[in-house]
C-alpha positions as CSV (number, residue, x, y, z in Angstrom):
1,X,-16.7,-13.1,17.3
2,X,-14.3,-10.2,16.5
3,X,-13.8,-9.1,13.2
4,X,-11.3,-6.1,14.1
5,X,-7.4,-6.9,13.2
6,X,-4.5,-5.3,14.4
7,X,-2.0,-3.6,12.5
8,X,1.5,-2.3,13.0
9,X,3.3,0.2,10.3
10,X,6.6,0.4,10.2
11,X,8.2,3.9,9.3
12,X,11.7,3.4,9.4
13,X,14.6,5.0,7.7
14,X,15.6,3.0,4.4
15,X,19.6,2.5,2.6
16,X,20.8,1.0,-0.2
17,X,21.6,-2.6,1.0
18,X,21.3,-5.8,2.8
19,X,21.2,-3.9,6.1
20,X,17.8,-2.9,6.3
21,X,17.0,-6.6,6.7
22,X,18.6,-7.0,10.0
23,X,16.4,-3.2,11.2
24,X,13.4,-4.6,10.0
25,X,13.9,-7.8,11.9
26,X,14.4,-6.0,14.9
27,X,11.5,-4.3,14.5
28,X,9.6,-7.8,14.6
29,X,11.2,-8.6,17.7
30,X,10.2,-5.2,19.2
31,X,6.6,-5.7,17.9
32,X,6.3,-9.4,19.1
33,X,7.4,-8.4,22.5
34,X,4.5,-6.2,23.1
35,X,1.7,-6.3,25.2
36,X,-1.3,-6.2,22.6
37,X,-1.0,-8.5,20.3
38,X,-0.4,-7.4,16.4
39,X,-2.4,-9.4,13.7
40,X,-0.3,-7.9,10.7
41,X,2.6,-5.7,9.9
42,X,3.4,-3.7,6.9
43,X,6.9,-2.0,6.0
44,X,7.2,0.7,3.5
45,X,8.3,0.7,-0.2
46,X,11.7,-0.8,-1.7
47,X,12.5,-1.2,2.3
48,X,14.2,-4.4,2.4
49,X,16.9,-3.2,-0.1
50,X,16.3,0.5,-1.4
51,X,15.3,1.9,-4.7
52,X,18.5,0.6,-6.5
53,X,17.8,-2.2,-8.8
54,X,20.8,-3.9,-8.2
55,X,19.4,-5.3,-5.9
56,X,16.6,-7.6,-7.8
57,X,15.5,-11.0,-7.3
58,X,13.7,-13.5,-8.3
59,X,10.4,-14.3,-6.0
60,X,10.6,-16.7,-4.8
61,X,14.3,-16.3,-3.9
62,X,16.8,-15.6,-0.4
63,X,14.9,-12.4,0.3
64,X,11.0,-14.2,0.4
65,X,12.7,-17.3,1.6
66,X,14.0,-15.3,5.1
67,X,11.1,-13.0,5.7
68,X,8.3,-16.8,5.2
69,X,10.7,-18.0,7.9
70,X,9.9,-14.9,10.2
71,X,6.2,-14.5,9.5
72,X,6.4,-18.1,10.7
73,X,8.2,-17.5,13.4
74,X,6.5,-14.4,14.6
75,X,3.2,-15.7,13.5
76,X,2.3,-12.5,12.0
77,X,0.5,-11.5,8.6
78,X,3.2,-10.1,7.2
79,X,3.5,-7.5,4.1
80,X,7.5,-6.6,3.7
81,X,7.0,-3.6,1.9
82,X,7.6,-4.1,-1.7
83,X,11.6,-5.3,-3.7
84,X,12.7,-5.2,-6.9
85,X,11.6,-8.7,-8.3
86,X,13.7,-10.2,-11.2
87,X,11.8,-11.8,-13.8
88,X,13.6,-13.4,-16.6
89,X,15.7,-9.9,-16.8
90,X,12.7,-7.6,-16.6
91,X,12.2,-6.0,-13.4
92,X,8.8,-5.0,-11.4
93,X,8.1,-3.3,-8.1
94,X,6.6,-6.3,-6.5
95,X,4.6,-6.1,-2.8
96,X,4.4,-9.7,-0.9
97,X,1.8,-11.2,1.2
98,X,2.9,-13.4,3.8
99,X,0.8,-15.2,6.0
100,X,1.5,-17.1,9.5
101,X,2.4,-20.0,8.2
102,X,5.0,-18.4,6.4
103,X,3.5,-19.1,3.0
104,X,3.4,-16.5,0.4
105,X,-0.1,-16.3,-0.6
106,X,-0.5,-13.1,-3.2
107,X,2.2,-10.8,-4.4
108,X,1.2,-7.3,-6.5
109,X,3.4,-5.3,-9.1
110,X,2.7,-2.0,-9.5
111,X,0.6,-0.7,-11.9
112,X,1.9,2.8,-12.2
113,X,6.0,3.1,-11.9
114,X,6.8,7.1,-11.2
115,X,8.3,7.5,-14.6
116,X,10.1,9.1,-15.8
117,X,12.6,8.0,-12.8
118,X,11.2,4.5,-12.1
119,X,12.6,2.3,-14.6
120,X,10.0,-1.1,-13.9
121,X,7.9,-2.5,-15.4
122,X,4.8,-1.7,-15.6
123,X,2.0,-4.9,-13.3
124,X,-1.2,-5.8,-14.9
125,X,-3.1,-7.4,-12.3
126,X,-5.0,-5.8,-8.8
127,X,-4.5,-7.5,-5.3
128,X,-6.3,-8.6,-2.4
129,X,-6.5,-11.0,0.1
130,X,-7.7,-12.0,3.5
131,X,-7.5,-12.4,6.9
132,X,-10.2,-15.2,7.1
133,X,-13.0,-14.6,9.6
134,X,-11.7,-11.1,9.9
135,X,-11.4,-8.4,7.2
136,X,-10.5,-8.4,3.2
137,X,-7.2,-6.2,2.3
138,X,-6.1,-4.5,-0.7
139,X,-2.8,-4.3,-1.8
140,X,-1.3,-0.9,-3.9
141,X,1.8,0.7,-4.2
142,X,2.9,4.8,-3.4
143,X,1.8,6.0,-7.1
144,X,-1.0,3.7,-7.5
145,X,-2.8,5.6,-5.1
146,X,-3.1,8.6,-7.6
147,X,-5.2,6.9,-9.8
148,X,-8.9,7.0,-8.2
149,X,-9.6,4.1,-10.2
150,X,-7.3,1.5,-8.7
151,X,-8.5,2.1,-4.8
152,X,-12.0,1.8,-6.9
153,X,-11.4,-1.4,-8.1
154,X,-10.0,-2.9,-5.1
155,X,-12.9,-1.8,-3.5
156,X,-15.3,-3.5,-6.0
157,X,-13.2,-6.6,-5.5
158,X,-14.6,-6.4,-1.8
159,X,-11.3,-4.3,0.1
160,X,-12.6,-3.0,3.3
161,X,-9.2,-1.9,4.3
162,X,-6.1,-0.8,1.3
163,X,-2.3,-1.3,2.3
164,X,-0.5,0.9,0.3
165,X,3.7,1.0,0.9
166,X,5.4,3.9,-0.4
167,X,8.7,5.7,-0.9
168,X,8.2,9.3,-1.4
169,X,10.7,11.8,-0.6
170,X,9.8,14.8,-2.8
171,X,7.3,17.6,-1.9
172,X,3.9,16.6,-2.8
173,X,4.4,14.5,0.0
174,X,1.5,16.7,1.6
175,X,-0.9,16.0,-1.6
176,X,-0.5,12.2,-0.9
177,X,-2.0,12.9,3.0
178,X,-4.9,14.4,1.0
179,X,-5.5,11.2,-1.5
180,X,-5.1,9.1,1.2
181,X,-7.9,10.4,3.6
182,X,-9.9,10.9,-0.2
183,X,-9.4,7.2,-1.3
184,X,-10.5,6.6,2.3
185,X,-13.8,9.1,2.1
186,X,-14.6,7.7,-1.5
187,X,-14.5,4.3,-1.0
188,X,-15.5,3.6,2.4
189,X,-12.2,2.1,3.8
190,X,-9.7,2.0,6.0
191,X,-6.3,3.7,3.8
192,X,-3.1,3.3,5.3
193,X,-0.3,4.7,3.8
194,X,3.5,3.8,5.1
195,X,6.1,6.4,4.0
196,X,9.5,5.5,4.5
197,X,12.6,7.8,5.7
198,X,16.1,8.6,4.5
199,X,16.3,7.0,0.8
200,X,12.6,5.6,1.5
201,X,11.2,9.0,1.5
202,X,10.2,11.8,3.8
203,X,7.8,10.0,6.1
204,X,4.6,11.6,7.0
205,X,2.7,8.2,7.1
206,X,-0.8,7.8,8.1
207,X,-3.7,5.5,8.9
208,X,-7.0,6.6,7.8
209,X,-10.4,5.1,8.8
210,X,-13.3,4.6,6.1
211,X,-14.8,8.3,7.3
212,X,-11.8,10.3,6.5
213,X,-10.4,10.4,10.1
214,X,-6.8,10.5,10.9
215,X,-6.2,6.7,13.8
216,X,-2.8,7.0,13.8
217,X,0.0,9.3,12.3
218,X,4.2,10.1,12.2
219,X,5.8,12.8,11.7
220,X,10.1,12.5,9.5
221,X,10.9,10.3,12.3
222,X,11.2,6.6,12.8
223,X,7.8,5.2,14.3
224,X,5.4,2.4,14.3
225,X,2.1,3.4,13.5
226,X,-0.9,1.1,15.4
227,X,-4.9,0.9,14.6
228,X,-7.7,-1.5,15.1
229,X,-9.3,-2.7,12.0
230,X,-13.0,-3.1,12.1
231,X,-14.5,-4.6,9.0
232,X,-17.8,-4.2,10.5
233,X,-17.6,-1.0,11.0
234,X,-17.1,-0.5,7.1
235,X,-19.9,-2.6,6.4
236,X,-21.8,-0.2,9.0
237,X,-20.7,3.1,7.3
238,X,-21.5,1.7,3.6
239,X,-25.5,0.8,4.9
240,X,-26.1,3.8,6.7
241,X,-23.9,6.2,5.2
242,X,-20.5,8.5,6.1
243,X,-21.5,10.1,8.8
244,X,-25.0,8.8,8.3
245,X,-25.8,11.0,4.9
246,X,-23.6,9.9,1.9
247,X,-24.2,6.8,0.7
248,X,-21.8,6.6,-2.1
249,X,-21.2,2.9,-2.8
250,X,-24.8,2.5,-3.0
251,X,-25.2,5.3,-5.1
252,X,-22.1,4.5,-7.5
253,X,-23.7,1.2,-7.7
254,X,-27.4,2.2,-8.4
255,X,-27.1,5.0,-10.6
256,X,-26.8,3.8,-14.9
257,X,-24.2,6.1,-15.5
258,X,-21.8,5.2,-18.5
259,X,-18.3,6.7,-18.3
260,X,-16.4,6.9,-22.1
261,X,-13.2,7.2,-20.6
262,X,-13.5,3.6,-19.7
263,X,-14.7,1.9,-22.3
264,X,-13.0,4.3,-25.2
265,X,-9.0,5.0,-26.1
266,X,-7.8,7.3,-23.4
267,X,-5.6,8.9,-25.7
268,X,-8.6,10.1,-27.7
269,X,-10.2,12.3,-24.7
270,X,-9.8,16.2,-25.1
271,X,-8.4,16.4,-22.1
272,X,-5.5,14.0,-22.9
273,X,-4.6,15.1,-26.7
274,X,-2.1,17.6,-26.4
275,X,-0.6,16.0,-23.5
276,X,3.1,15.7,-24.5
277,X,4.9,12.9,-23.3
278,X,6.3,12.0,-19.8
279,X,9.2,14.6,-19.2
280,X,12.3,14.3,-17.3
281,X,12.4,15.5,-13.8
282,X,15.5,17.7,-12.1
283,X,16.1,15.4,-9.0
284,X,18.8,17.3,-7.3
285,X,15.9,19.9,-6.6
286,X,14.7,17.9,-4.1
């Protein structure tokens, strides 16, 4: 039996409002009228509503009560980018799992909010989930991906491929193509990254296979982004090695080594003393 999945990426452009929900319904319809078949589908950051927390709802609420209905419907896995969820008056940047059955089965908050700009809280607790019979997903969000150690931990938590919806419209945009191939190479996983457009960033999105190649990829305008998932080619990369010499799994898990930043107070590195503290950012530069 096959263990390969389908995925579909949706880069589309992104506004403040209710009106993304009817694009990114149409954008089911487009995708369930295809000839191949698509297993799941993924939409960037904040793109049901935009970045403004006006918007905020509770989960479950109208927003995950419409989109269950369409996974259902569609009969898709479906991961609707990520919303502002309110939670008793404290916000987070929550991603949701849907699955065919149009039941939500995991949801994620991001770890690390861009501060100083993003104003959410601040999620404790790492994501995945699967497709059964077929592959094991990890769920992160735009900044997350910046911190090695997340991707890492999703992979110890058995992630053979790492969703990761983002909204990035500023100019490392280019340094994000390079962490995601990295994550990728590091891990031995399939990376896809899902930029949105307009007020959902600067697109650029990419899906990157567990060797650092480049399956699929969009330039600043709207596009779906396709790729077969293989979880057994993973499994085949981590026993004989990327590109058939670099076994790192096997080495990070063989080797005794014991790393103080993880087991001591970050603040009390060298390399983190002097610091300073999170400073504001000039966004009309960009």
């Amino acid at each position: 039996m096959s263990r390969s999945v389908r995925i579909a990426a949706v880069q589309m452009r992104v506004r403040s409002g209710e009106e993304n929900l009817e694009r990114m319904e149409d954008y089911l319809h487009k995708l369930k009228a295809e000839d191949e078949p698509v297993d799941l589908v993924l939409f960037s950051e904040l793109c049901p509503f935009g970045p403004d927390p006006k918007w905020a709802e509770p989960i479950p609420g109208d927003f995950t009560k419409r989109f269950c209905s369409l996974a259902e419907k569609f009969k898709f896995w479906l991961v609707p980018g990520s919303i502002n969820e309110n939670d008793a008056g404290r916000v987070f940047n929550t991603a949701l799992v849907i699955n065919p059955r149009g039941e939500i089965v995991s949801k994620y908050r991001k770890a690390y909010p861009w501060k100083p700009l993003e104003k959410s809280d601040s999620g404790t607790g790492f994501c995945v989930f699967d497709i059964p019979g077929k592959i094991r997903f990890g769920l992160c969000i735009c900044y997350d991906q910046w911190f090695p150690e997340v991707t890492r931990q999703l992979t110890w938590m058995g992630a053979e491929a790492i969703l990761c919806p983002t909204m990035t419209g500023t100019p490392d945009r280019p340094l994000e193509l390079v962490l995601s191939r990295a994550n990728a190479i590091a891990n031995q996983v399939y990376f896809i990254n899902l930029n949105g457009l307009k007020e959902g960033g600067n697109g650029q999105s990419l899906i990157v296979g567990p060797e650092g190649e480049i399956l699929s990829e969009a330039d600043r305008e709207e596009a779906i982004l396709t790729a077969d998932l293989d979880s057994d080619h993973v499994h085949r990369i981590r026993e004989n090695g990327t590109l058939g010499v670099s076994q790192v799994l096997k080495s990070f898990r063989e080797e005794s080594v014991h790393y103080p930043v993880y087991h001591e107070k970050i603040e009390d590195g060298e390399g983190f003393k002097n610091l300073g503290l999170i400073r504001q950012i000039k966004t009309d530069q960009f």
